[in-house]
Structures are given as structure tokens and as C-alpha cells.
N, C-alpha and C positions, 0 to 999 in steps of 0.2 A: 698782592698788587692791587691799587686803588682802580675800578672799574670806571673811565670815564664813560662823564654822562652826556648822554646825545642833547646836542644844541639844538634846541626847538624854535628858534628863530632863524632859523637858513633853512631854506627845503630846495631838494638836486628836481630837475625835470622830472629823471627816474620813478620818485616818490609818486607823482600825478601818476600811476597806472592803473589799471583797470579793473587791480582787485580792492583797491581805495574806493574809486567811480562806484564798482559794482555795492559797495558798502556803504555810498553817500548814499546813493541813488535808493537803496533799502529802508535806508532811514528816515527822507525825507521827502520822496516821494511815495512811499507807500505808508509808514508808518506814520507820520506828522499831518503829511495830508488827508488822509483819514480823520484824522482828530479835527483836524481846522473845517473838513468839511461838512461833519458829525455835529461837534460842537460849538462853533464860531459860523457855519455860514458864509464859510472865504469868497469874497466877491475880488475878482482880478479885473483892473481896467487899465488898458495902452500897453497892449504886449505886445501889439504891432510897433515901438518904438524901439524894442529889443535889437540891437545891431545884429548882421547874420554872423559878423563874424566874432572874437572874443577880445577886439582891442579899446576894451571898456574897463571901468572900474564902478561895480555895483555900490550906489553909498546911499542908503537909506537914513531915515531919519529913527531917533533908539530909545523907545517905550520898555519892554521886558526881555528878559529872556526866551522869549519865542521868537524875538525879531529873525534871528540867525538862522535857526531851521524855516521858517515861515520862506524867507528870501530863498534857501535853498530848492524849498517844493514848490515854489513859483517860476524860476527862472530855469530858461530851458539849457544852460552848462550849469555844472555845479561851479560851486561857491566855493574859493577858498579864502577864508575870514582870518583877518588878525585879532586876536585876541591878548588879553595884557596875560605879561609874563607870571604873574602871581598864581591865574589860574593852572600853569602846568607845574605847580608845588604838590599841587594831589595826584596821588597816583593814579584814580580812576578816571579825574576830570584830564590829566594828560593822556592816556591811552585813548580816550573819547576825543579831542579834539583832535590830535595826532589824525586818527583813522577817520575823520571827517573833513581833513585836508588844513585844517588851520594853523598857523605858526605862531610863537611868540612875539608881542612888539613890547618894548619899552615905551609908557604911554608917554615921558617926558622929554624922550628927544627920539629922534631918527636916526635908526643907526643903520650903517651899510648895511649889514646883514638883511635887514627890513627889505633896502633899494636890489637886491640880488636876488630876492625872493619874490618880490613883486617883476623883475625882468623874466625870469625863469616861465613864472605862471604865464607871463604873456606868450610864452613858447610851448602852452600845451593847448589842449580843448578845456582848461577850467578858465575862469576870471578869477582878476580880486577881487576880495568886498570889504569893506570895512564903514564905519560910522563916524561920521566926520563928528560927532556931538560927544565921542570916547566913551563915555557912560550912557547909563537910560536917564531920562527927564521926565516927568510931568509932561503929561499930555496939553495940547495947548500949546504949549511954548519952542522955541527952538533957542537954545544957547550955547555957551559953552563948544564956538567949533575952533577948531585945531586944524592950520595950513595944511595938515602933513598929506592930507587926502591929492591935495591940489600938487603939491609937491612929489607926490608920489606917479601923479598923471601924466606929468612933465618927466620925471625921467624914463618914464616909459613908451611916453609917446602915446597915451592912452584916454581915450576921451572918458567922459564922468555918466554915468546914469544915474539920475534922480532917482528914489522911489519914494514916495509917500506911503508911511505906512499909521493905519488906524483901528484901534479898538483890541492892541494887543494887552494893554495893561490894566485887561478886563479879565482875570483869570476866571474862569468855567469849566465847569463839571460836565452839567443836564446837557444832553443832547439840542441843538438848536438855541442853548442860551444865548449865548452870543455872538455877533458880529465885528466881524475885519475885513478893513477894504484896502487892496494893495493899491494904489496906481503908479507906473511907470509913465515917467515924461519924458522929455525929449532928449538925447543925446546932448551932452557942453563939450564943446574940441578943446581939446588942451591946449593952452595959451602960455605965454612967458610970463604972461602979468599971474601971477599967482592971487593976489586979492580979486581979480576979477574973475577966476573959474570961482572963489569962492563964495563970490559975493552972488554971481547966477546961480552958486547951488540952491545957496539961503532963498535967494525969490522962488526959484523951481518946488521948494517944499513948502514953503507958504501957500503959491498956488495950489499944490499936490494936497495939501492936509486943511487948510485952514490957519492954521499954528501961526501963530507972531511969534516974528524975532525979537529976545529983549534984550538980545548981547550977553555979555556976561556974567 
């Protein structure tokens, strides 16, 4: 009998429990944070803009593969991130994101699955997060964004958190080589007008980073 394989793009409430949490929370706050604090210098500004409660969607702007743990040991619920389906082809990198709360998305359209996953999260103590820019970019720049963040805000009912994030696609070793600055800005309420949350993200990360937008 062919074993079916668990569909990594829908996650039950159930999944959010506390032996996940307890395994986020290991990873990204003790172990990541360590690192960022050790060797990058992590500087956090505007965390007083953090909503108390979790009817947000974290959307940072996406330099490296640190962005994602980084977001995690900064923000005070965990994170759970869409990540594109290709990466849970690996066995390792599936069991690792799995246990970090992350699900598959198809990065070319939105599928239900996606919109059922993202409602779900809004009914535990995690948030979404994901990266309106789909890929990392060149520092500097902000391109390449995709509605689906804004889209996903609206069926949720979920306002948007900016973060600006700098100095991760500066890989380091030496203790104290490097520097990363988070800042969180201010809360976008989700609107009908879909180009206009997205068009306040785009200025909320320019102001946040520096970065110019040069479309796509």
C-alpha cells in the first residue's frame, strides 16, 4: 500500500501546540539569538508597535536566510512562515520547517490551502509571517512584491506589521563582526483596496530601511 504524504500546505490549530512552541522557542530564542547577539550586535527598535494581541501578519522586507529565524527571536509570538513548496522536497529541510511551524505555499498563485492556514493561525497564540518580496534581494532595493500578503490580510481580517530588516546579508563568523538592525513600524489595518495596504507597505520599508523601491 502507497503511504500517503502529509500535505504541508494546510496546518489543523492542533499542530500550534506547545510541544512545536516549546521547540520554536529553543531554536530561536535561545539558540539564534545567541548568535545575532554574539556575532551581529542585534539592535531592536519599535517593539512598542507590536499589537498585544496576534491579529497581525509579520511581513518583513528579505536579504538572507536569517531573516526568518532573526523575525522569530525578535518578535514576542512565534512565527509561522510560508515558505515555497520546493523546500519541503528535502527531508531534513521538511522535518525543520514542519517543527518550526511553517507550511508550504505555491509561490505562483494562492491557493485555498494557503487562505485556511493562514485563518487557522489567526485562532492560536502564533501569527503569520511571510515576505511580501517572495525571494531575498540586494540590499538597498525593494522589488519584486506580490499582493498575496495584502490578500491574505483581507481574508483574515488581519492588519500588516512592517519590519525593516538590515545588515543580514552580511554573513559573520568573529564574535561582534557584524551588525543588524530590526525596526518594527507601525500597524496598516487591512483595507479592501488591496494596492493600497500594499503600496503603505512599500513606503513603511523604505522609511524602515532606507531601501528604494524600483518595482520590478
Amino acid at each position: 500500500m502507497t503511504k500517503t504524504r502529509k500535505n504541508y500546505s494546510e496546518r489543523k490549530i492542533s499542530e500550534y501546540n506547545r510541544f512545536r512552541k516549546y521547540f520554536y522557542w529553543l531554536i530561536t530564542k535561545v539558540f539564534y539569538m545567541l548568535r545575532f547577539k554574539l556575532v551581529y550586535r542585534l539592535e531592536v527598535q519599535g517593539r512598542e508597535n507590536v499589537p498585544k494581541d496576534n491579529q497581525y501578519i509579520v511581513c518583513p522586507n528579505h536579504l538572507s536566510t536569517l531573516d526568518p529565524p532573526l523575525i522569530g527571536a525578535v518578535m514576542p509570538r512565534p512565527v509561522s512562515f510560508m515558505a515555497k513548496e520546493e523546500l519541503f522536497n528535502n527531508i531534513f529541510m521538511r522535518w525543520w520547517l514542519n517543527w518550526l511551524g511553517a507550511f508550504a505555499v505555491n509561490r505562483e498563485k494562492l491557493a485555498v490551502s494557503t487562505i485556511k492556514t493562514a485563518k487557522s493561525i489567526s485562532k492560536t497564540n502564533w501569527v503569520l509571517g511571510l515576505f511580501p518580496q517572495g525571494s531575498r534581494k540586494p540590499a538597498g532595493t525593494i522589488a519584486d512584491i506580490s499582493k498575496g500578503f495584502a490578500t491574505l490580510a483581507k481574508a483574515t481580517k488581519c492588519g500588516i506589521l512592517p519590519v525593516g530588516i538590515i545588515g543580514t546579508e552580511e554573513f559573520k563568523f568573529r564574535p561582534f563582526s557584524g551588525k543588524i538592525v530590526v525596526k518594527i513600524g507601525e500597524l496598516i489595518p487591512y483595507d479592501e483596496n488591496l494596492d493600497m495596504m500594499v503600496e503603505e507597505w512599500i513606503r513603511a520599508i523604505e522609511k524602515l530601511t532606507g531601501f528604494k523601491y524600483v518595482g520590478v
